[in-house]
Legacy VTK file of the C-alpha trace (Angstrom):
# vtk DataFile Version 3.0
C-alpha trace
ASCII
DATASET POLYDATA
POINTS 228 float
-13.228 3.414 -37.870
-16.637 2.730 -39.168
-18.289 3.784 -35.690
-22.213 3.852 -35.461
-22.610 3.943 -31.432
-20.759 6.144 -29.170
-21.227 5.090 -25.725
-20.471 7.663 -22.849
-20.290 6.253 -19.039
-22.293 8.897 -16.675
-20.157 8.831 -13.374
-17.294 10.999 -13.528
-17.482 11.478 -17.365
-20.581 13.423 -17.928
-20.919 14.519 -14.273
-19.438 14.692 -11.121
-19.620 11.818 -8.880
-16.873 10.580 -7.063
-15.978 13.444 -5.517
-19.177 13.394 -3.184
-18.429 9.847 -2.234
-15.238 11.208 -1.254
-16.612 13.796 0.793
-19.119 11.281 2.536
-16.223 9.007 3.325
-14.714 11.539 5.188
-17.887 12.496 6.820
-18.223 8.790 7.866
-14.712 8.481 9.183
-15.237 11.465 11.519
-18.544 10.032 12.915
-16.774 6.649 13.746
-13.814 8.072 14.808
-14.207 7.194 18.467
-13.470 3.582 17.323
-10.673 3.089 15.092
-8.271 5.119 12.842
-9.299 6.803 9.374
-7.374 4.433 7.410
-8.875 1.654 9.510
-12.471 2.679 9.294
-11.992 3.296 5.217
-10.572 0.095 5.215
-13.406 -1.443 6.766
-16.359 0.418 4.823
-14.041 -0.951 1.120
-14.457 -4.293 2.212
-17.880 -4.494 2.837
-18.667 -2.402 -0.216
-16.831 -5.152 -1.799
-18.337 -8.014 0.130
-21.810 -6.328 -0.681
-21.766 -5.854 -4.782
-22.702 -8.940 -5.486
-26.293 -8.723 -3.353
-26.558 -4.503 -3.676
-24.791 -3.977 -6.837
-23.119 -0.095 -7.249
-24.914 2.906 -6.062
-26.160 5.328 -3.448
-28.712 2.661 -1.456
-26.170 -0.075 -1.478
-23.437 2.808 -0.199
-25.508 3.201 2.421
-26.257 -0.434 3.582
-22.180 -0.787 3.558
-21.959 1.823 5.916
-24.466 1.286 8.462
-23.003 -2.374 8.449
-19.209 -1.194 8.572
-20.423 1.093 11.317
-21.825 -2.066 13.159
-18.944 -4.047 12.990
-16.643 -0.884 13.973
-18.323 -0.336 16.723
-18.864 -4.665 17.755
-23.281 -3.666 17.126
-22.953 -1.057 20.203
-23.867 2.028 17.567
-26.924 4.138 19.471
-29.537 4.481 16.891
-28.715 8.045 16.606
-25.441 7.563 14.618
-27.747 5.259 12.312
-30.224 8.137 11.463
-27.055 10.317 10.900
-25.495 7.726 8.341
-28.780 7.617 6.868
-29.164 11.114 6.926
-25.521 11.476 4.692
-27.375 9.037 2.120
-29.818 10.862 1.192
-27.084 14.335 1.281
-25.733 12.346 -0.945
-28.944 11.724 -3.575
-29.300 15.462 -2.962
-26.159 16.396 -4.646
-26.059 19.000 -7.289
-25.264 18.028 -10.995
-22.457 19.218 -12.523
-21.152 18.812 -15.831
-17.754 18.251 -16.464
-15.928 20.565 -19.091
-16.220 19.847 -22.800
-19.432 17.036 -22.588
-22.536 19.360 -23.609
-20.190 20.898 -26.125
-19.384 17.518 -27.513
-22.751 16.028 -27.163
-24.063 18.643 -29.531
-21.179 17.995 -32.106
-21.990 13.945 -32.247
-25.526 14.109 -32.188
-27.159 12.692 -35.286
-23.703 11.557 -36.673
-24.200 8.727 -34.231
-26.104 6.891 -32.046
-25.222 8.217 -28.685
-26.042 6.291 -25.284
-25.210 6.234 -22.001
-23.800 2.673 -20.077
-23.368 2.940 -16.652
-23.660 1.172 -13.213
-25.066 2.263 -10.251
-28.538 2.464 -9.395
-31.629 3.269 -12.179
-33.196 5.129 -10.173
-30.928 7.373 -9.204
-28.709 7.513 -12.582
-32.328 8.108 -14.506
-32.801 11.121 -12.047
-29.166 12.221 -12.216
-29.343 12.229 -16.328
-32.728 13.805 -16.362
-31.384 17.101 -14.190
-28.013 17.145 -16.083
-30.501 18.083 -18.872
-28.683 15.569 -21.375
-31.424 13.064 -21.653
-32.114 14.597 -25.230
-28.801 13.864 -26.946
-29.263 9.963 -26.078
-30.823 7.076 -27.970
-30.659 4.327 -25.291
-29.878 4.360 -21.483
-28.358 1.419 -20.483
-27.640 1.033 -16.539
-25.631 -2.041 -16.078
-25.375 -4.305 -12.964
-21.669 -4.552 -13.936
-19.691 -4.104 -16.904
-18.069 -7.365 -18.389
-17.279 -8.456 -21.495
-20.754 -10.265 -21.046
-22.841 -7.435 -20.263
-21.319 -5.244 -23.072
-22.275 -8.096 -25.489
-25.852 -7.699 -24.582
-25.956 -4.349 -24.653
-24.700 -4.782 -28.259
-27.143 -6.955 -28.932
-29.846 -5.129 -28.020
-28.610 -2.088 -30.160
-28.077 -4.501 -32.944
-24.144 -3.641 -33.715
-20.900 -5.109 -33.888
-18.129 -4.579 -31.758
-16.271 -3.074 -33.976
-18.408 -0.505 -34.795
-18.659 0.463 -31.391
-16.751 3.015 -28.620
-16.475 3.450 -24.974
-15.766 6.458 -23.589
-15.508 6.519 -19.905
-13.274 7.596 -16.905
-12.081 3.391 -15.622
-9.625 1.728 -17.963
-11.132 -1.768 -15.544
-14.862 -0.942 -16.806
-15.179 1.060 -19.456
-12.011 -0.086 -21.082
-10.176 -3.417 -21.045
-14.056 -5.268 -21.589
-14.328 -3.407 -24.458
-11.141 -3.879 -26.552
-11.653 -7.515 -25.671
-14.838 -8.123 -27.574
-13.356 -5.974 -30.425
-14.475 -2.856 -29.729
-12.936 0.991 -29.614
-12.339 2.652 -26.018
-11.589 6.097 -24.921
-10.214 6.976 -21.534
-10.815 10.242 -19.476
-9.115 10.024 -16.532
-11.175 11.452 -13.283
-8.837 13.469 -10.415
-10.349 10.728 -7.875
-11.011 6.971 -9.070
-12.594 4.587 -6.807
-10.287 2.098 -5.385
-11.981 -1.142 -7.014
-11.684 0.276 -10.568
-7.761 1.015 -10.626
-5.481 -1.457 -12.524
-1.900 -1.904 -12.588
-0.973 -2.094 -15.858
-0.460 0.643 -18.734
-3.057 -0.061 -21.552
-1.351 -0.672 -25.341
-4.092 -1.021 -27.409
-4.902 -0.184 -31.425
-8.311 0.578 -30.226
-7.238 2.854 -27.304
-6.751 6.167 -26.681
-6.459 8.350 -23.510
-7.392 12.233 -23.462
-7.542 14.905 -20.878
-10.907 16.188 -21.831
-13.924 14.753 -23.582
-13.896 17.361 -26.798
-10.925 15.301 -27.791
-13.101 12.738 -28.523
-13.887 14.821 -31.412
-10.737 15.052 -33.370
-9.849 10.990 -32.602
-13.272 10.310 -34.516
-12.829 12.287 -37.000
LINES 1 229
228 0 1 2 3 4 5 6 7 8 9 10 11 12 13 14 15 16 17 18 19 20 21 22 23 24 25 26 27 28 29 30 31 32 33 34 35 36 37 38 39 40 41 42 43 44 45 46 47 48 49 50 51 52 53 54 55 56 57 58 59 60 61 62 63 64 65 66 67 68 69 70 71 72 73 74 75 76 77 78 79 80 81 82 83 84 85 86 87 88 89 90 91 92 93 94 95 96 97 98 99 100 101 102 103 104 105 106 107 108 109 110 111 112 113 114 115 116 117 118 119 120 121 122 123 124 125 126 127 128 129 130 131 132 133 134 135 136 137 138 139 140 141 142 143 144 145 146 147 148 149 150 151 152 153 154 155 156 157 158 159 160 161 162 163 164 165 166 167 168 169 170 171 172 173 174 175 176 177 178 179 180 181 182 183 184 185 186 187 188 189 190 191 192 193 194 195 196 197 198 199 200 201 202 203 204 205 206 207 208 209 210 211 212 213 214 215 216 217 218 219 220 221 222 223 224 225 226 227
């Protein structure tokens, strides 16, 4: 490998995220429980996430616009206001939510910078993933910030562009084989899986990975010895 950039995904690889979307789920179920099952109202709320990427993209805001509609069309629009304000209310819980650092990153952060150029590609919303990398105090390690609207083989490309390198001088590390994988040993680059204990339903695949390029590890500091 002649690698220059190392890019890291933020949610669920540098910090927790998941997690707390978990944990709002299941506050969401219980509020709407008069209505319909659990597995029918997380049913509900995954489609219209789904239906609602391409106008909201990923994130916190768009999270909550999918809920207060998949609370609507739980409840046929008969929601009092009051169960609005409380889905609201779980949004902003869920800005609110206190960084934490998964094992091994700072540690590794400090052992690749200046040896590369280090950024961070992500989704979700700027705002928000700005705030959450400013707080996790890691904003100093990185060259570039990059928050994507999605993460194709199209948007990698321009991000490539824009840091003027080749694919093949270029690594993914991230916790979704669907975005911060398989895109990336398409155009030619090098990817790095850390599996999260909770994965979002729309960025599981079904097939095992066999790749030149690939390589899965348990924590990030392996990253260190593969690179090497």
């Amino acid at each position: 490998m002649n690698l220059k950039v190392i890019a890291f995904d933020a949610d669920d690889t540098l910090f927790v995220n998941e997690t707390y979307f978990a944990e709002t789920e299941e506050k969401f179920c219980a509020l709407m429980s008069d209505y319909l099952s659990k597995q029918s109202i997380s049913q509900e709320l995954f489609k219209i996430e789904i239906d609602n990427l391409p106008k909201y993209g990923y994130g916190i805001k768009g999270y909550i616009l999918s809920m207060i509609e998949a609370a609507m069309t739980i409840s046929n629009n008969t929601i009092p206001i009051e169960v609005v304000n409380k889905i609201i209310k779980f949004g902003k819980e869920l800005i609110d939510k206190p960084i934490v650092l998964l094992d091994g990153v700072e540690e590794t952060l400090e052992a690749l910078y200046g040896k590369y150029k280090l950024v961070v590609a992500t989704k979700g919303d700027l705002l928000d993933q700005r705030r959450k990398l400013h707080n996790s105090g890691l904003g100093k390690y990185f060259h570039h910030i990059e928050v994507m609207s999605d993460k194709q083989q199209i948007d990698y490309l321009d991000l490539l562009r824009r840091l003027e390198v080749q694919p093949e001088a270029f690594m993914m590390i991230g916790n979704s084989l669907k975005s911060d994988v398989l895109p990336v040993l398409e155009i030619g680059g090098y990817a790095v899986h850390i599996p999260f204990h909770t994965t979002w339903a729309h960025e599981r695949i079904n097939h095992k990975i066999e790749h030149q390029n690939f390589k899965s590890i348990k924590i990030i500091t392996e990253t260190l010895s593969i690179i090497k």
